[in-house]
C-alpha positions in Angstrom: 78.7 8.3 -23.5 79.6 5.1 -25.1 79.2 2.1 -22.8 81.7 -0.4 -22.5 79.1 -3.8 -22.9 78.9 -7.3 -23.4 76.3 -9.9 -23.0 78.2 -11.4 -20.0 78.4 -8.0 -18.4 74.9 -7.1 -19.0 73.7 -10.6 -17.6 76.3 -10.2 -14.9 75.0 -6.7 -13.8 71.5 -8.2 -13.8 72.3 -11.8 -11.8 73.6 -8.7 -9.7 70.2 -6.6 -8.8 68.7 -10.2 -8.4 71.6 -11.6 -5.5 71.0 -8.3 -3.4 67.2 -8.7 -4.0 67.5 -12.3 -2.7 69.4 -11.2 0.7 67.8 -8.4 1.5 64.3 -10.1 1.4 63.1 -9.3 -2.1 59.9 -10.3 -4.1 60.7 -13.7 -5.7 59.0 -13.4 -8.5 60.5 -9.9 -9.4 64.0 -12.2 -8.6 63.0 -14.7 -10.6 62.8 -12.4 -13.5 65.6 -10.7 -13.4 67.6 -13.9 -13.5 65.4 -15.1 -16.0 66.2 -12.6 -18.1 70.1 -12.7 -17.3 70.3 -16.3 -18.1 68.7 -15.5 -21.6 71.0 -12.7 -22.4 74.2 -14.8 -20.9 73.2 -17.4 -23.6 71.7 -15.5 -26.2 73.9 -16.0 -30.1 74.0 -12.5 -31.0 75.5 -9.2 -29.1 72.0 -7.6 -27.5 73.4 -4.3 -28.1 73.1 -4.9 -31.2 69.5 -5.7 -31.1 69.0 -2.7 -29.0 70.5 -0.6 -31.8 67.8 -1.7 -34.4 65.0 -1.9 -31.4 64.8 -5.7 -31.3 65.3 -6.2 -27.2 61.9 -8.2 -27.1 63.3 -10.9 -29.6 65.1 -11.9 -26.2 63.1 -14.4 -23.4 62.5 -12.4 -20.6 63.1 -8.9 -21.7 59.8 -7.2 -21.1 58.7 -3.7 -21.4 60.6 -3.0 -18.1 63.2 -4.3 -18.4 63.9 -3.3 -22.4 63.8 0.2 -20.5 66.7 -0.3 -18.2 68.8 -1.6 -20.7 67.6 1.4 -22.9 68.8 3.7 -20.0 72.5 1.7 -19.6 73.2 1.7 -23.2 72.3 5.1 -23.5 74.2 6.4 -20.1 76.2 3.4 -19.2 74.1 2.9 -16.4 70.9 2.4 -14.5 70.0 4.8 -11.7 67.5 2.0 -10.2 69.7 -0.8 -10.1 72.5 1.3 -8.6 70.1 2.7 -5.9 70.0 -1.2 -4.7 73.0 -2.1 -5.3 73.9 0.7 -2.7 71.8 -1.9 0.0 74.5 -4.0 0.4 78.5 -3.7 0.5 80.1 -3.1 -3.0 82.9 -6.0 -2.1 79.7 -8.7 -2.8 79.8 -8.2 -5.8 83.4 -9.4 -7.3 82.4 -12.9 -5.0 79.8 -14.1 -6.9 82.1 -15.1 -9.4 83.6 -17.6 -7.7 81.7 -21.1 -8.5 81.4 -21.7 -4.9 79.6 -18.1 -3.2 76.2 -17.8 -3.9 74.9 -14.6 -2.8 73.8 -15.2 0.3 77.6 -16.3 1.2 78.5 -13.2 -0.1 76.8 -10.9 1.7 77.9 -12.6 5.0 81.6 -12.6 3.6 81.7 -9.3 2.9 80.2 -8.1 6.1 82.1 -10.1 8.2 85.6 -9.3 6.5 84.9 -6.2 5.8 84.8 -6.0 1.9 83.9 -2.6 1.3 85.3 -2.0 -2.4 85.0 -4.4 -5.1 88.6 -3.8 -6.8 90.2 -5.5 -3.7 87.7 -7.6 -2.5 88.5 -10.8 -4.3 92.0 -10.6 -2.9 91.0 -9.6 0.3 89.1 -13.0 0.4 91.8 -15.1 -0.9 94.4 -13.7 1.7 91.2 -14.3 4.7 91.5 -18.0 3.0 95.1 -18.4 3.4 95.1 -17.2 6.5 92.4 -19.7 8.1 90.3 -15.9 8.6 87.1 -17.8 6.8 87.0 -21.0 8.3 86.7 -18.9 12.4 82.9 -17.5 10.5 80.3 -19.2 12.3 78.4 -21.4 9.6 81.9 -21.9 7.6 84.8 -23.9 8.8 87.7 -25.8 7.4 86.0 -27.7 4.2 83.9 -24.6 3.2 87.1 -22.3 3.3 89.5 -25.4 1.2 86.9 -24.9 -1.7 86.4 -21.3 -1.9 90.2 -20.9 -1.8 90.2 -23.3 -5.1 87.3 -21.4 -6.2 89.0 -18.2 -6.6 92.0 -20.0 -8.1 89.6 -21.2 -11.0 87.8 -18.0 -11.0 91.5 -16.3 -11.8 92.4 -18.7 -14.6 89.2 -18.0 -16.5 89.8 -14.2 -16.2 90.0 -12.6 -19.5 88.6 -15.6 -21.5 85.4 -15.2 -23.6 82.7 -18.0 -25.3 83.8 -19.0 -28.8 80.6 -17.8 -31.0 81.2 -14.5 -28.8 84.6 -14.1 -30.4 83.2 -15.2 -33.4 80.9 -12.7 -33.9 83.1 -9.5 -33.0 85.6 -11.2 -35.5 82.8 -11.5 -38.0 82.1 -8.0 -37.7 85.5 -6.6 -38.1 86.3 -9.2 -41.4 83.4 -7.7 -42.9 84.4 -4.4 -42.4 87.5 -5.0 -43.5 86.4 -7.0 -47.0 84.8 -3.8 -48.0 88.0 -1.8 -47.5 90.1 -1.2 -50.7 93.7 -3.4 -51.1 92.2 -6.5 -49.1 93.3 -9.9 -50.3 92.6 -12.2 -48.0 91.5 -12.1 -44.1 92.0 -14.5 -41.6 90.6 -15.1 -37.9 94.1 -15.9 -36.2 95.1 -18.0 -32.7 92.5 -19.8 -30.5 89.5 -18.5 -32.7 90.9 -20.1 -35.6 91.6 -23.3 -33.9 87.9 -22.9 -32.8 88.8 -23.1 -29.1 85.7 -23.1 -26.6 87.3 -19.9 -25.2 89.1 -17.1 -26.5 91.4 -14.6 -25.4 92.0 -11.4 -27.4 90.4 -11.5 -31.0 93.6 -12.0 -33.7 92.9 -11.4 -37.6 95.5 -11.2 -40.4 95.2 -9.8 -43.3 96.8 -9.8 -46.6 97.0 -6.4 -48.5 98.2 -4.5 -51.3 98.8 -1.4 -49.3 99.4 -1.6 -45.4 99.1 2.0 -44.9 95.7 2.2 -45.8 94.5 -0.7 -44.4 96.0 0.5 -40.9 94.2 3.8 -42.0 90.9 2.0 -42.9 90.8 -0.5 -39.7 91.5 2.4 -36.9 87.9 3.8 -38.2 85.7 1.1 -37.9 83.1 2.8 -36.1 83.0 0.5 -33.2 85.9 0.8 -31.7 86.7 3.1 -29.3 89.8 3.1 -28.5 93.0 2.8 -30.8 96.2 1.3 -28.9 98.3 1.0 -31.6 98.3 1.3 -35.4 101.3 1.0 -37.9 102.1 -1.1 -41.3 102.3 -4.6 -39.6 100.2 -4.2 -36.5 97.3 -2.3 -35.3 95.4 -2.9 -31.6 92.3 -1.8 -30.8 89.4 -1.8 -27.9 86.4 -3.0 -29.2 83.0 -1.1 -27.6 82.5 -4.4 -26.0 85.9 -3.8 -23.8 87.7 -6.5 -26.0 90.7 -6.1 -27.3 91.4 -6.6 -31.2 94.8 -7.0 -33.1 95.2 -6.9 -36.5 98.4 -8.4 -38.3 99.6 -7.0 -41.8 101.3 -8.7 -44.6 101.7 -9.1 -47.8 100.1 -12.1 -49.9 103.4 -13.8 -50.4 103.9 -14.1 -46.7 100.9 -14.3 -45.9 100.2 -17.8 -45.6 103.7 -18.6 -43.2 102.3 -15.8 -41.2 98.8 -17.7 -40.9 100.4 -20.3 -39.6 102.7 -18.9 -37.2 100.0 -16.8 -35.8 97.1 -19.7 -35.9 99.7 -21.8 -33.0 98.9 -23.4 -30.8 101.8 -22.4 -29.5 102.5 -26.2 -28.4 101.6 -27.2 -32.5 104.6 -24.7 -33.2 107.2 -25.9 -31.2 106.4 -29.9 -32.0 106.5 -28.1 -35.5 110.4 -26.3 -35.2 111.2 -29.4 -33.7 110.4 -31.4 -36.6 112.1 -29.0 -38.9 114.8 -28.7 -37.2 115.8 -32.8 -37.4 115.5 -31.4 -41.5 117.4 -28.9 -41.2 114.9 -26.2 -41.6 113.8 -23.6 -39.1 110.8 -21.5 -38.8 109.4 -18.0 -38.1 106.5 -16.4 -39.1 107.9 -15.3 -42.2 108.7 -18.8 -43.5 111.0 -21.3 -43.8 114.8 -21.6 -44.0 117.5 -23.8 -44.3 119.9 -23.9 -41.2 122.7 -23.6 -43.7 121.4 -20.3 -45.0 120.4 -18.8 -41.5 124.5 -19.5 -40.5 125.5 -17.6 -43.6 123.2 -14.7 -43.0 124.2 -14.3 -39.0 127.8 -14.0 -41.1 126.8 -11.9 -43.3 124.1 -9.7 -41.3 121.6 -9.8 -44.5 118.7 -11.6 -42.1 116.6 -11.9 -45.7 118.9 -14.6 -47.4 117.6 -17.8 -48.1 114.3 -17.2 -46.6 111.8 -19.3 -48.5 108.1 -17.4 -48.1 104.2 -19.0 -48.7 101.3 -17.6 -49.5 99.2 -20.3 -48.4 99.5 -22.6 -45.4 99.1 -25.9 -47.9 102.2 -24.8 -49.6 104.1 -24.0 -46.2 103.4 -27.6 -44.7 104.1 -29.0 -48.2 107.5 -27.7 -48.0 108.2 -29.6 -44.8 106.6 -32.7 -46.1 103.5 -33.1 -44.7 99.8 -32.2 -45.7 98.0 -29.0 -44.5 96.7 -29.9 -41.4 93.0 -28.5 -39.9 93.6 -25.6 -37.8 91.3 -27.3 -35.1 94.1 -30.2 -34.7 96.9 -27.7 -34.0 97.2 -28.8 -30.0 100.2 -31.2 -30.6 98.1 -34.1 -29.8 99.8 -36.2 -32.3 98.8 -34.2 -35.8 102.0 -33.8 -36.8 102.8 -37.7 -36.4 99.9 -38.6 -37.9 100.1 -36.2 -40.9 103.2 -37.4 -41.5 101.7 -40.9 -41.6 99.0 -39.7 -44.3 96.2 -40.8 -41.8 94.8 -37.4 -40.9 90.7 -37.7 -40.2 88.4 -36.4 -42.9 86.9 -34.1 -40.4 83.3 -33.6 -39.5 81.4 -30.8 -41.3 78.5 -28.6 -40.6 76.4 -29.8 -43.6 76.8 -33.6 -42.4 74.7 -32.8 -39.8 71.2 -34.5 -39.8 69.3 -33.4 -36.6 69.7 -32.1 -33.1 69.4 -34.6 -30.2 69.0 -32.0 -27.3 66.5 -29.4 -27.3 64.1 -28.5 -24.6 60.5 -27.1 -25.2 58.1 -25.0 -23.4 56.0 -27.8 -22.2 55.3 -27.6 -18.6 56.7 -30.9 -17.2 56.6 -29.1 -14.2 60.7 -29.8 -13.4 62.6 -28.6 -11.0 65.0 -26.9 -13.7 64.4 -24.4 -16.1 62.2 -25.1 -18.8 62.5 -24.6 -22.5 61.2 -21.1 -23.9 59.7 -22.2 -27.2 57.1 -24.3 -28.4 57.4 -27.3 -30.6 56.4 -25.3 -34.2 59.1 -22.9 -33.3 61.3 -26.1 -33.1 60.4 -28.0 -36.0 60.5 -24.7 -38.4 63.9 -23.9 -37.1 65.1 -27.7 -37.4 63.8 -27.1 -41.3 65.2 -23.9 -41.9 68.4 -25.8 -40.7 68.3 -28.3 -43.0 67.3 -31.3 -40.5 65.6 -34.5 -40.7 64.5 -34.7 -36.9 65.4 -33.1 -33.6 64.8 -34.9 -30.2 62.8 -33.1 -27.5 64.4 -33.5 -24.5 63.3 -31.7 -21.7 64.3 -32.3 -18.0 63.0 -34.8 -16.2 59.5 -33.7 -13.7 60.6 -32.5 -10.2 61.3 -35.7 -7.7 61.2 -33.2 -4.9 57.4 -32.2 -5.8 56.0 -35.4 -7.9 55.3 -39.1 -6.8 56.2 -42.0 -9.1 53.0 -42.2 -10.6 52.8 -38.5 -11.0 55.8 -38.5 -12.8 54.4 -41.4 -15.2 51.1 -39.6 -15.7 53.2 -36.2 -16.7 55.3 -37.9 -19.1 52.4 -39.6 -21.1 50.8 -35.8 -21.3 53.7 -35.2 -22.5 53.6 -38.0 -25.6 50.2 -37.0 -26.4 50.8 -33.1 -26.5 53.8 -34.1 -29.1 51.7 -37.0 -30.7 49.0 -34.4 -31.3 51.4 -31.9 -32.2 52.9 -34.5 -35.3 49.8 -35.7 -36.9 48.7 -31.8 -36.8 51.6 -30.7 -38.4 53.2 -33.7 -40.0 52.8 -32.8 -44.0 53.7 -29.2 -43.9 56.8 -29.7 -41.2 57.7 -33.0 -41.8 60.3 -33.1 -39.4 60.6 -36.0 -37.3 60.5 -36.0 -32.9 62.3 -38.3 -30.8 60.4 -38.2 -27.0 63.2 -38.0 -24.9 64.4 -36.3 -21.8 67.4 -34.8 -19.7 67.1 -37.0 -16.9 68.8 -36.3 -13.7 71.7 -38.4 -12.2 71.4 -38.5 -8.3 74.3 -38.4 -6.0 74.5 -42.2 -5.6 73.8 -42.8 -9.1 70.2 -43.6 -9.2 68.1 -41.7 -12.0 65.4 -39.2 -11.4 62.2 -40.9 -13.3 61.1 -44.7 -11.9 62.0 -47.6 -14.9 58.4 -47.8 -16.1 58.7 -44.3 -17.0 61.6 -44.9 -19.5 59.4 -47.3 -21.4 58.0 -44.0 -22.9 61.1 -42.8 -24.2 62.5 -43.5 -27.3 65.6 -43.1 -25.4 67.1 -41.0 -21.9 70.1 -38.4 -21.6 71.2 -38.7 -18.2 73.0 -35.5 -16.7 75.1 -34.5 -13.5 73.5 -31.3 -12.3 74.3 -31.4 -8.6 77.0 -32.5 -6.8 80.1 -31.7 -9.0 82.8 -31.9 -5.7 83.3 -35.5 -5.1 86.2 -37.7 -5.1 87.0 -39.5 -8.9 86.0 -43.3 -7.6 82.7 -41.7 -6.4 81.5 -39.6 -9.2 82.7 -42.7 -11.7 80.4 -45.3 -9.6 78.0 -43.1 -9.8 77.9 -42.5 -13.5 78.3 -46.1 -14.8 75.5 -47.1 -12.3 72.8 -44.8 -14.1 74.6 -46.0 -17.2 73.2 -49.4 -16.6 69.5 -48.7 -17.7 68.2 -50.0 -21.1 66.8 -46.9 -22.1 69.3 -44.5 -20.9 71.2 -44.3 -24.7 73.3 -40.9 -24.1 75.5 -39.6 -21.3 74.9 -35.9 -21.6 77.1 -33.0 -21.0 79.5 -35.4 -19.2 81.9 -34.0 -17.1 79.2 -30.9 -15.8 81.2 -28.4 -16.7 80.3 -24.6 -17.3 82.5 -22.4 -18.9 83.2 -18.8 -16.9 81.5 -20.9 -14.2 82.9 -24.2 -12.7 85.2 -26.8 -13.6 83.5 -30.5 -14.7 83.9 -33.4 -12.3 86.5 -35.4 -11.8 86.3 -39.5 -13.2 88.1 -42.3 -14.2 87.4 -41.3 -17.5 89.4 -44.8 -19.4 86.5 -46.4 -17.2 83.6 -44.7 -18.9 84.4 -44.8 -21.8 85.3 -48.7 -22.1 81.6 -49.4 -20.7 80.2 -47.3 -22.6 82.2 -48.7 -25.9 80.7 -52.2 -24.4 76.9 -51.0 -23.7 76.8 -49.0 -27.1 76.2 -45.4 -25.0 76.3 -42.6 -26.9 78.8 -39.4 -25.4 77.3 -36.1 -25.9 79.1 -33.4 -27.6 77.0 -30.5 -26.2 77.3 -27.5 -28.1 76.1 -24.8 -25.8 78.9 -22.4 -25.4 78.7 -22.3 -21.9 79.0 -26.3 -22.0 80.9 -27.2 -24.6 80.8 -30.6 -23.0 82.5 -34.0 -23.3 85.9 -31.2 -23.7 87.6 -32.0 -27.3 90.9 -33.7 -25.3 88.1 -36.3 -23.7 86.4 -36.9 -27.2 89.3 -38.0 -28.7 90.5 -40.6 -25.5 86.9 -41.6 -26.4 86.7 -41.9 -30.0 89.9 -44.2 -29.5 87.7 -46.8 -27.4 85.5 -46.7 -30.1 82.6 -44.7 -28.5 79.9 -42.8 -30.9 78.9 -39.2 -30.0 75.6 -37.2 -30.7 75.7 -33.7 -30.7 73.4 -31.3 -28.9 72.7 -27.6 -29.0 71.1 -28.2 -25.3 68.7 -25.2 -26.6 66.4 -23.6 -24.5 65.2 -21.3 -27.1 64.5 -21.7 -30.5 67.4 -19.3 -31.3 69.9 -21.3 -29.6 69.8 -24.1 -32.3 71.9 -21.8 -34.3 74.9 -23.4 -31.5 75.1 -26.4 -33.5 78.3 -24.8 -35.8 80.0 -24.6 -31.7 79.7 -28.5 -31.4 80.8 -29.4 -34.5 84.0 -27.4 -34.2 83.9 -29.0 -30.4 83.7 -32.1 -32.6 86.4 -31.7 -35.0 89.0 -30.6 -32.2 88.4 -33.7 -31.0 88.9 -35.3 -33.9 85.6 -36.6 -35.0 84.9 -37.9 -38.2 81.1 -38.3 -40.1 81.4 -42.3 -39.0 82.0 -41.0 -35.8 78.7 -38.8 -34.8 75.2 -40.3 -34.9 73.8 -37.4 -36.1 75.0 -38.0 -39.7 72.6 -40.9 -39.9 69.2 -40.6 -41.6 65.8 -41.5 -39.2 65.0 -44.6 -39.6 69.2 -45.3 -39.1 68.4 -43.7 -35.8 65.7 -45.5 -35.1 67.3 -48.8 -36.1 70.2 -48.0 -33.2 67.7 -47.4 -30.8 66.1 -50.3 -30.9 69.6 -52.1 -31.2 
């Protein structure tokens, strides 16, 4: 049998085996492992089926021999007899709570004992109506607060559902283009809706095509080979299950529609309606088969002929031409004021892949013993990937040493190791790399705004990212003391990941964001952009309040592998839906630009 797979729902099976394993008493380095190796296939760029299919499971961190074998087993039988012999050690209604943000498993397993969650289809309702009811907050060790924020957990968890990572969607899409280029009578083929607008999540994957013969194509696209289910299939519109349980649609028309359709089907669906609007004041109106004029639509509702007077486009530059504006970037289509703008002639020159000049968040496998997860590769992996790239330098910036385990001087003493192991590293390497390193690091932000390493030890930085990893529920004066105190260090130059947030995970915090922004305009701080799909963090509607006080962002693929350099295409599109322009991002400047900032 065919299993229905996902790197979420592999890393979510695993994250599984390792909560019962925790609350049931279980080795913790066999724990450790299995999350480990969850956390690398949650992130990793490409589908790991995929690399099962052409035996390439060990390219992942953390899959060993073992566990390459249980994933053998589940893609072969769509399951694994050893993890469901432990999963039967606890009640199956655990399970569906560890997606809420605020249930770790050990909450779970006394939630689902004491209420009596039994099966996993209901269990998640079952908890919200013991929420609603005040049923949570009787449990001994629970109360009032603790039931408030699980009950606005599961609302969260709800709004997510459905929703996948952008380079996710972008790779089933990818798939299914190709497949589709090869196939006889294809013109053109589009990504459609949020994936085209580059969204940091997606909903069902949309692509258009433009064809000589619909028939065939709807013939042709039913049997690509992994799909395994077909829901629908006719000359305008086919649907389809992906082996991944997503769903694909495909749109059919012809190439001298085909570029009104784009449009229509692109949205947002806020862009379209400020768009009518617009058209209508011009006496136009819109569908996805083009444009007419109001005066023709009456005398076809007369006449019953719904074709007269339509005016069709095969390309979107010609369809917002014939309203008076210029083509605007799909990634601007959220009716944030593009279509005011356009109309002004002002739209940005947006920010492009190729401006890119290095990568100001990566972690390595150095072992500055933090309390975090470490990085998985080594600097040479680093440097030859920031080549292969194209780069000029990357930043190494790996989290700060453990607070909870190290003593000031201790902390010192690891980062000059530190220096000297990436000192060593340069002048080793430096004429057949030649890529440059900034020492940096992710430094903590504590919950009264302090940072994690003493002031002497930012002296040995070229510069510090500061990062919320703890404490996200606060109220907004709180978190926004908080921040522009650790703001207020020299060295600190870049507010990473801002607002905390995880996508499929938890919501970011919650700040006077006007306030932030203006001090950090004032201080010349750098926002981060983070690229990590899970992160995808300062969100685009926040980086363009920013870029109107004038702030300048880096981008950051936040990798903890190597492979997950490859992100940086997710923060530029992050970038460019928030309107970002080349000026804009300090990662278009050249070194010793850098370096000149830095010292500034």
């Amino acid at each position: 049998m065919v299993a229905v797979s996902n790197n979420q729902s592999i890393a979510k099976m695993l994250f599984e085996v390792a909560a019962v394993l925790e609350v049931t008493g279980g080795d913790r380095f066999r724990i450790r492992a299995y999350r480990e190796a969850a956390n690398s296939i949650e992130t990793y760029p490409v589908e790991v089926r995929d690399l099962w299919e052409h035996r390439n499971l060990g390219d992942v961190a953390g899959v060993g021999k073992a566990m390459a074998g249980y994933l053998d087993e589940f893609f072969r039988t769509g399951k694994v007899k050893h993890f469901d012999s432990i999963k039967k050690k606890v009640p199956a209604g655990m399970f569906p709570l560890l997606n809420v943000s605020e249930i770790g498993p050990k909450t779970a397993f006394v939630l689902s004992k004491e209420l009596g969650l039994v099966k996993a289809q209901i269990a998640i309702d079952k908890l919200k109506r013991a929420a609603t009811d005040g049923e949570i907050a009787k449990i001994e060790g629970f109360g009032e607060e603790s039931q408030a924020k699980i009950l606005s957990a599961i609302k969260e968890a709800e709004s997510r559902e459905n929703k996948i990572l952008l380079p996710v969607a972008q790779e089933l899409a990818d798939k299914v283009i190709g497949y589709l280029q090869k196939q006889p009578g294809i013109i053109k083929v589009e990504a459609l809706g949020s994936l085209r607008r580059k969204s940091a999540l997606v909903g069902d994957i949309d692509i258009g095509v433009a064809v000589s013969n619909p028939k065939a194509i709807a013939e042709s696209f039913i049997k690509f080979p992994e799909f395994i289910k077909i829901l629908a299939t006719g000359d305008k519109v086919c649907r389809a299950i992906h082996r991944t349980g997503r769903q694909v649609d495909l749109k059919i028309e012809p190439l001298e529609s085909f570029g009104s359709m784009l449009q229509h089907f692109t949205g947002s669906k806020e862009h379209n309606i400020a768009l009518r609007e617009y058209a209508l004041k011009k006496g136009y109106s819109l569908s996805e088969h083009g444009v007419r004029e109001q005066k023709a639509e009456n005398r076809e509702q007369e006449s019953g002929n719904k074709k007269q007077g339509i005016r069709r486009f095969g390309t979107e530059e010609e369809f917002y031409k014939a309203l008076g504006m210029p083509w605007i970037p799909p990634e601007l289509r959220e009716n944030r004021g593009e279509i005011e703008v356009g109309l002004s002639g002002k739209l940005p020159k947006l920010l492009e892949l190729l401006d890119i000049k290095g990568d100001f968040h990566t972690h390595s496998d150095f072992d500055i013993e933090t309390s975090h997860d470490t990085g998985a590769s080594g600097l040479i992996d680093l440097v030859n990937t920031a080549k292969r790239l194209g780069y000029e330098y990357i930043a190494v910036s790996d989290h700060n040493p453990s607070t909870s385990n190290h003593n000031h001087n201790q902390i010192i003493d690891l980062i000059k190791r530190r220096n000297d192991y990436i000192d060593k590293f340069i002048s080793s390497h430096e004429m057949d790399v030649k890529i440059k390193i900034f020492k940096s690091l992710e430094i903590d932000i504590s919950g009264d705004g302090s940072i994690a390493i003493p002031d002497s030890a930012l002296e040995l930085l070229d510069f510090g990212i500061i990062s919320i990893h703890s404490q996200f529920v606060a109220d907004e004066s709180k978190q926004t003391a908080r921040i522009l105190r650790a703001l207020s260090h020299p060295k600190v130059k870049i507010l990473g990941h801002p607002t905390g947030r995880q996508l499929l995970k938890r919501n970011g915090i919650n700040c006077d964001w006007d306030k932030i922004f203006d001090f950090c305009s004032q201080k010349n701080i750098w926002l981060e952009a983070n690229g990590n799909p899970f992160r995808m963090d300062l969100p685009d509607q926040l980086i363009q309040k920013a870029k109107n006080f004038g702030v300048k962002f880096t981008l950051g693929t936040d990798s903890h592998n190597f492979s997950q350099m490859e992100y940086m295409p997710s923060g530029v599109s992050l970038a460019r839906r928030g309107w970002l322009e080349k000026k804009d991002v300090i990662n278009c400047l050249e070194y010793n630009e850098v370096k000149e900032k830095l010292k500034g």
